[in-house]
C-alpha positions in Angstrom: -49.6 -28.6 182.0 -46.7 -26.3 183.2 -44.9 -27.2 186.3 -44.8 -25.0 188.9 -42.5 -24.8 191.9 -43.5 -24.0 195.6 -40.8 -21.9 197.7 -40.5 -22.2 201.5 -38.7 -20.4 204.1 -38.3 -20.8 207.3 -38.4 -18.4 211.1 -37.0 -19.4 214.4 -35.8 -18.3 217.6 -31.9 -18.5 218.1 -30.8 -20.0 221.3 -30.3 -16.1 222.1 -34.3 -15.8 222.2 -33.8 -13.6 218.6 -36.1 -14.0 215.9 -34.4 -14.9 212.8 -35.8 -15.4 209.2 -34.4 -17.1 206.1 -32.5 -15.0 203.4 -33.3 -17.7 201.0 -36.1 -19.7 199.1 -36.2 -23.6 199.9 -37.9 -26.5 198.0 -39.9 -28.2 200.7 -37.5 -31.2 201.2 -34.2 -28.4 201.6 -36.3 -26.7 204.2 -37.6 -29.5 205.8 -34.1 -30.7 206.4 -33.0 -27.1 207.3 -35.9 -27.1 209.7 -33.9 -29.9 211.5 -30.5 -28.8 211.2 -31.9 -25.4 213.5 -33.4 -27.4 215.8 -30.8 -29.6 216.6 -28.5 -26.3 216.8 -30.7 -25.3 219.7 -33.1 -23.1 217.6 -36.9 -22.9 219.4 -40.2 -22.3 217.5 -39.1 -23.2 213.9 -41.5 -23.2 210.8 -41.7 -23.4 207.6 -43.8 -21.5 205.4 -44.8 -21.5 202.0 -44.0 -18.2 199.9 -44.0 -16.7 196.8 -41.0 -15.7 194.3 -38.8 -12.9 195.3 -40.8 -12.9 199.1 -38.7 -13.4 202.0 -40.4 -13.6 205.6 -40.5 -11.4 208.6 -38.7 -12.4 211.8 
């Protein structure tokens, strides 16, 4: 059974009220803790969202 790996990324809203998305792929425990890391920083709206290899998401 081959093993296959889920990526996440993550969008927000900056404490500037800009959209942002993630440049990068995250396992789901990387973005998880990500996820918190933005919010404490201030960052509104955050989620994380499963995608596919080579994708990136859209502010």
């Amino acid at each position: 059974m081959p093993i296959t790996m889920q990526n996440y990324a993550l969008t927000w809203t900056d404490a500037t009220g800009k959209r942002r998305a993630s440049t990068v792929a995250y396992d789901k425990p990387s973005a998880e803790h990500r996820k918190a890391e933005l919010e404490a920083d201030g960052a509104t709206d955050v989620t994380v969202a499963p995608i596919r290899p080579g994708e990136l998401p859209q502010p």
